[in-house]
C-alpha positions in Angstrom: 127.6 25.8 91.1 129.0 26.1 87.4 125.1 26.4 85.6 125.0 29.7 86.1 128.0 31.3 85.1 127.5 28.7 81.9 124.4 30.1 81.5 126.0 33.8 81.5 128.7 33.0 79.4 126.2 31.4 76.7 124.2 34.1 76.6 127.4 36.7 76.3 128.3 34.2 73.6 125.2 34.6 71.8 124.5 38.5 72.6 127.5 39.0 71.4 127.5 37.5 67.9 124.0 39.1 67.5 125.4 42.7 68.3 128.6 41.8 66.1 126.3 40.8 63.6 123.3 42.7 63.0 123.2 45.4 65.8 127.0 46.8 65.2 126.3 49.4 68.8 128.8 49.5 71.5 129.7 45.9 72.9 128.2 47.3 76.1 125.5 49.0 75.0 124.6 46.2 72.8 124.8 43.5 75.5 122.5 45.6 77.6 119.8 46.3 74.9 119.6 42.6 73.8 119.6 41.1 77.5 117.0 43.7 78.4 115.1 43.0 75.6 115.2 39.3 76.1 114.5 39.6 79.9 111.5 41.6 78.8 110.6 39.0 76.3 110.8 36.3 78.8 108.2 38.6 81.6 105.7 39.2 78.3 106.2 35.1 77.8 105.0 34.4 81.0 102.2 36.9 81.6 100.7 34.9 77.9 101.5 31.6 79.1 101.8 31.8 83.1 101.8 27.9 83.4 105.6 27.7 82.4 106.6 30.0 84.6 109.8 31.4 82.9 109.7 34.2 85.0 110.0 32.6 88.0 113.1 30.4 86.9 114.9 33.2 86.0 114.0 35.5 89.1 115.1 31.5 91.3 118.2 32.1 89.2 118.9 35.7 89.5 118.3 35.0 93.1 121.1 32.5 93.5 123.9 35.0 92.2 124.3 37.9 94.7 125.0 40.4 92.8 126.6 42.4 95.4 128.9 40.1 96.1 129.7 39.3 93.0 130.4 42.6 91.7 131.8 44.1 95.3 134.0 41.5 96.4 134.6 39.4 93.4 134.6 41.1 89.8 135.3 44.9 90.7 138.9 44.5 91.8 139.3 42.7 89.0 138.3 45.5 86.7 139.3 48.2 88.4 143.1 47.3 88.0 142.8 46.2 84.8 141.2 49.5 83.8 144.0 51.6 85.5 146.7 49.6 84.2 146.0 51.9 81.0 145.4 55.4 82.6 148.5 57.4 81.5 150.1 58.6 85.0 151.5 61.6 83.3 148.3 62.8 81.8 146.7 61.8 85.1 148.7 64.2 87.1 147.9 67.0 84.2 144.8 67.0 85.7 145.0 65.6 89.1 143.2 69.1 90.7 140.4 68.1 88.5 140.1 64.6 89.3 139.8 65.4 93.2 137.5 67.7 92.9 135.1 65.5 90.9 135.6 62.1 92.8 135.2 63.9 96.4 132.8 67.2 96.0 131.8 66.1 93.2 130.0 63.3 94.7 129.3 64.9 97.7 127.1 67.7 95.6 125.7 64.9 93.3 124.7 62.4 96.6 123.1 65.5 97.9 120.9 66.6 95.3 119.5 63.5 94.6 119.0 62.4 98.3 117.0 65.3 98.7 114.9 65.8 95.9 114.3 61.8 96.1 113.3 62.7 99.4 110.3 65.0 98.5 109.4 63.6 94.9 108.7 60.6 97.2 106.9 62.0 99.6 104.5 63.4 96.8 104.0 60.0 95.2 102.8 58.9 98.9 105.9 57.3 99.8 107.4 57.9 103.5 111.1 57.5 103.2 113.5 58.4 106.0 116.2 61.3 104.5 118.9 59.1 105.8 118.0 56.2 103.1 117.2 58.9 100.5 120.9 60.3 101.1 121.8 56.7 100.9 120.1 56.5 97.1 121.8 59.9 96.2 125.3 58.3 96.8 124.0 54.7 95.1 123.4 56.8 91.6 126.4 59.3 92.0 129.6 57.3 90.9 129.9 57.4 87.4 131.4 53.5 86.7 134.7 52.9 85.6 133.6 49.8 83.6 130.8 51.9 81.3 132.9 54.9 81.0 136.6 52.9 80.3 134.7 50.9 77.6 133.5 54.3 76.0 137.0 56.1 76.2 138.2 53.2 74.7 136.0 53.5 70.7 135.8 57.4 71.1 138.5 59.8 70.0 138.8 62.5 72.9 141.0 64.9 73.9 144.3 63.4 75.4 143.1 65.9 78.9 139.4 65.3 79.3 140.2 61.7 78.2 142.1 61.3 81.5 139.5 63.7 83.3 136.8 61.3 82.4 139.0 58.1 83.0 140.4 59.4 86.1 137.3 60.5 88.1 136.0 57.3 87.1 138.4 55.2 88.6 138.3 57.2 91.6 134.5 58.6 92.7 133.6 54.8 92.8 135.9 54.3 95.5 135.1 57.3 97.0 130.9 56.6 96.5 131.6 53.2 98.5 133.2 55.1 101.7 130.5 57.5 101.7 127.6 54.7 101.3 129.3 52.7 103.6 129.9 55.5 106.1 126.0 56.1 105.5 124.9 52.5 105.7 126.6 52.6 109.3 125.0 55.2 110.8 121.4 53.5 109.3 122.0 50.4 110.2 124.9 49.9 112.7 126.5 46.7 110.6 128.4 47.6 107.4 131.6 48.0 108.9 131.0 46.8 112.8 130.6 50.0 114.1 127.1 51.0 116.7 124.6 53.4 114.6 124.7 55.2 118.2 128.1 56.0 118.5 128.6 57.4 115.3 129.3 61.1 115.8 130.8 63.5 113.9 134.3 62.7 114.6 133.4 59.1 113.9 131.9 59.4 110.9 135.2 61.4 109.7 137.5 58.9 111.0 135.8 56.4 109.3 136.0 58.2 106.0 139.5 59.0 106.0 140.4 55.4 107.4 138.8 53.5 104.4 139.8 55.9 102.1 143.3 56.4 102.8 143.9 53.2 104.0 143.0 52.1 100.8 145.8 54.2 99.2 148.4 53.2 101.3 147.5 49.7 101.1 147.7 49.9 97.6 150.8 51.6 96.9 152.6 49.3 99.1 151.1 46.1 97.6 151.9 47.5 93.8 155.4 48.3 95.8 156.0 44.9 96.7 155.0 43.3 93.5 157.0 45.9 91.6 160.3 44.6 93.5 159.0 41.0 92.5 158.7 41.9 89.0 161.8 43.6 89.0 163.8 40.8 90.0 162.3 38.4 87.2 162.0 37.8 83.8 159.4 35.5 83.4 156.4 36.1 82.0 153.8 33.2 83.4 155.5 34.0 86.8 154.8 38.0 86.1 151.3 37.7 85.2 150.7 35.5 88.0 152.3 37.9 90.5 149.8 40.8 89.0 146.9 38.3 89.4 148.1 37.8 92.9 148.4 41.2 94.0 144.7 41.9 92.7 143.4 38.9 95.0 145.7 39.6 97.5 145.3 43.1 98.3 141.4 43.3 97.8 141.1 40.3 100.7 143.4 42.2 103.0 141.4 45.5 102.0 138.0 43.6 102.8 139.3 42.1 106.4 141.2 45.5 107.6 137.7 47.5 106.4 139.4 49.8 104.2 138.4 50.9 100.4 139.3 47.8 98.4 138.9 50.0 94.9 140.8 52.8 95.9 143.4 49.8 96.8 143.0 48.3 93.2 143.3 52.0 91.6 146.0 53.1 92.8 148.1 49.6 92.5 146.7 49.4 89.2 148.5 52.9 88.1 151.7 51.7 89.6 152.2 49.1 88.3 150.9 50.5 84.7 152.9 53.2 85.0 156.3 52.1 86.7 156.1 48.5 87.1 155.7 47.9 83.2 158.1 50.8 82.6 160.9 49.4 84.7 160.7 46.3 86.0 159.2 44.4 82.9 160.5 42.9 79.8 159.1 43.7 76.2 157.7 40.1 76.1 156.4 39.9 80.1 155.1 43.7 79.4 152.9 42.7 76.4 151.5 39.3 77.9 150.3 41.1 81.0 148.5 43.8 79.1 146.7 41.1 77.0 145.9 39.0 79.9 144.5 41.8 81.7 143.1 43.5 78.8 141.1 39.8 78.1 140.2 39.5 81.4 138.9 43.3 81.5 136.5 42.0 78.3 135.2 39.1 79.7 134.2 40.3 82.8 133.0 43.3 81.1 130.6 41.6 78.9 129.3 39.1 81.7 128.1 42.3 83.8 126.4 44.2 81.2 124.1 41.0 80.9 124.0 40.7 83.7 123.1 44.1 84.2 120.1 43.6 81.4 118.7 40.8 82.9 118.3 42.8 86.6 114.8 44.1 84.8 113.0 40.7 85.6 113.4 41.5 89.8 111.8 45.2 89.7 108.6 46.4 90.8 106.2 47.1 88.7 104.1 49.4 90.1 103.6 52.6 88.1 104.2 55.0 91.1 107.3 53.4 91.3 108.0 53.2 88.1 107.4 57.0 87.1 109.1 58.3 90.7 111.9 56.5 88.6 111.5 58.0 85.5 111.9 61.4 87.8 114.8 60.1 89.2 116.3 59.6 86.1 116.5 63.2 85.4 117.2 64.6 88.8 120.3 62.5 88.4 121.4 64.5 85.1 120.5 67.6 86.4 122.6 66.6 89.7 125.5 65.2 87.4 125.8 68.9 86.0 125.7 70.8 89.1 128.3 68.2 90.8 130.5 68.8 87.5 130.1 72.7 86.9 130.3 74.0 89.9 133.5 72.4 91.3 135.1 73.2 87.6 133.7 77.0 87.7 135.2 77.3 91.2 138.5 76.1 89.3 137.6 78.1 86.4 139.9 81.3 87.6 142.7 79.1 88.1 142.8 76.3 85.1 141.0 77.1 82.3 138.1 74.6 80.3 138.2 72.5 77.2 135.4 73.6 75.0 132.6 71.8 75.9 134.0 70.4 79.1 131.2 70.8 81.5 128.8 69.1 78.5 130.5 66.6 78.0 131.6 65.7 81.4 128.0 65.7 82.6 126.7 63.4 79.4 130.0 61.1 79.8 129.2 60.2 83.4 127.9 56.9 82.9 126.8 54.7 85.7 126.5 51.0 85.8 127.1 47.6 87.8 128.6 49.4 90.9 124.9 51.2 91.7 123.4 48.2 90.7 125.3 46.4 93.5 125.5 48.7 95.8 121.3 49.0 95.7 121.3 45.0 95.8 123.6 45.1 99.0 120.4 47.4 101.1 119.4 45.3 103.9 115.8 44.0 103.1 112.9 46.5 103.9 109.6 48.1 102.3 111.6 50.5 100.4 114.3 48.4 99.3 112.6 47.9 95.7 111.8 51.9 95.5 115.6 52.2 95.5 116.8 49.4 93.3 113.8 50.3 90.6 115.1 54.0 90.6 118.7 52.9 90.9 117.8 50.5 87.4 116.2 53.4 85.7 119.5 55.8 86.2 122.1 53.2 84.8 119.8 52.0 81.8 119.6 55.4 80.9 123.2 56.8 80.7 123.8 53.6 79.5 121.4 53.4 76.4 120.8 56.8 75.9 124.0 58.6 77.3 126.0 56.1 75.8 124.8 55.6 72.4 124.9 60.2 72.0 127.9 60.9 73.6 130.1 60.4 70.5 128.1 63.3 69.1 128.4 65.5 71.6 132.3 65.0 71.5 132.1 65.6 68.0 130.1 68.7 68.1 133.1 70.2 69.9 135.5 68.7 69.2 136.1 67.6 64.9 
């Protein structure tokens, strides 16, 4: 039960004093370049000596963890509240127009264009795909993730308002991205959320929509309610931080039984109680304690997935077709990120204006990470399951690695 956690937390451990050490790159992006590397390491091993059969220990042990799971019902709510916990509401609602654009038409446009040029990129690589499971993959790659994108905001010096444009939509299109796939999923498969494939109709499919998302919302602005009143009415901080790590638990569970959007839940609690609950109904000491607990377990966790994360490499395909329809994937899902980003913010142009360099910027900062990787893992099994999750792969290694490790100069190069 505890071996591979261990095993994890070793390796983060280690990855990490290496990166600290030699590589001196982005915690995340380091993490992900040295458990990629060592995955790699591990399949070239085994392909020289085949009798020790590395490869197949580690795949046994990849196997054991479900990802999805992990991430989706475990680990996400986690860091998603301890991410929003530091969003600045103020500056949020500065650019609160701009944030639900992004994280609803945004994603919508972005889910779209890569659904359908997946669709017929696949089809000339001699791959028959249904449209409904390449709409599927367009939402997978859409969300940019609030882990990769927090921990950039959090080393880079950026404007007080894109900083909570890129924070914000980041926190949210997740959310958002998990209602659509899971309204998609539904109509597939008929088993997400309980509901027949062949009842969904249009007014279903909407009600189902604005059910898990709103739900969420309300859900979480009554739990962060109720644990503001409990905080209020205390000043202790063990019993504070406790009541934070109990609202996190609680609330996701309740969000997972009613079928409603446990991240928007987490979000929007999360800004609550970083906003109001630590403003008044915290002491200096219980204030500082919860932000370092949260802020350690926000590490942690952070670090775990990104190995995690590297180490996903050993379970893809490797057959070339596959391999360069995901290489084409990988820039369908830039080009996508740009048209999901400019044309909302040109249709807002006449009304708000722009931040030099905010369509840039916005497009290269919109990093995506665990989230797709789970959501790809979470795919029923079938023939084109490992189509998806190799494309999926190639998308978040990218705006990881590459995206990640150029942003800072883009920032600069408007921004001195």
């Amino acid at each position: 039960m505890l071996e591979f956690p261990a095993l994890i937390l070793v390796c983060v451990s280690i990855f990490g004093y290496i990166n600290h050490r030699f590589l001196k790159l982005p915690i995340t992006v380091g993490l992900v370049i040295i458990a990629l590397v060592t995955g790699l390491a591990v399949m070239i091993i085994d392909m020289i000596m085949p009798s020790l059969g590395v490869t197949g220990i580690l795949k046994n042990w990849l196997n054991e963890i479900d990802f999805n799971r992990t991430l989706m019902n475990g680990m996400l709510s986690f860091l998603l509240f301890a991410g929003a916990l530091h969003v600045d509401l103020n500056g949020l609602m500065k650019v609160k127009i701009h944030v639900a654009v992004l994280a609803t038409i945004g994603v919508m446009i972005s889910t779209l264009i890569n659904g359908t040029c997946f669709y017929y990129f696949a089809q000339i690589f001699g791959f028959q795909i249904e449209y409904l499971y390449c709409l599927i993959f367009g939402v997978i790659v859409s969300p940019t993730d609030p882990v990769a994108v927090l921990a950039l905001l959090k080393r880079l010096k950026v404007p007080k308002r894109l900083e909570s444009i890129i924070g914000g939509e980041s926190l949210f299109n997740d959310g958002v991205a998990v209602v659509i796939f899971s309204v998609l999923l539904t109509i597939a498969f008929g088993s997400s959320t309980g509901h027949e494939a062949e009842s969904m109709n249009a007014n279903a499919v909407l009600g189902l929509f604005v059910k898990e998302a709103f739900g969420g919302a309300l859900l979480g602005i009554i739990s962060g309610y109720l644990t503001f009143l409990l905080l209020k009415n205390i000043d202790d901080y063990v019993i504070e931080v406790i009541a934070t790590l109990a609202l996190v638990m609680g609330a996701y569970s309740i969000a997972l039984n009613l079928h409603i959007s446990g991240p928007i839940a987490m979000v929007v609690a999360g800004v609550f109680i970083g906003n109001t609950g630590r403003q008044f109904a915290m002491s200096e000491k219980s204030r500082q304690h919860v932000t370092d607990f949260w802020h350690l377990i926000d590490e942690i966790l952070n670090a775990a997935l990104f190995v995690l994360i590297g180490f996903e490499v050993i379970v893809l395909s490797s057959n070339m077709d596959i391999i360069t329809l995901s290489i084409i994937a990988v820039v369908v899902a830039v080009i996508a990120r740009f048209s999901a980003v400019s044309l909302p913010l040109q249709f807002l142009n006449p009304i708000i204006a722009k931040e030099p360099g905010e369509i840039t910027i916005l497009t290269w900062a919109g990093l995506r990470g665990g989230i797709s990787i789970a959501l790809a893992l979470s795919l029923p099994e079938m023939d084109i399951k490992p189509i998806i999750l190799t494309a999926t792969y190639g998308v978040v290694i990218f705006t990881i690695l590459i995206q990640g490790l150029t942003i800072e100069k883009l920032i600069k190069k408007f921004h001195n």
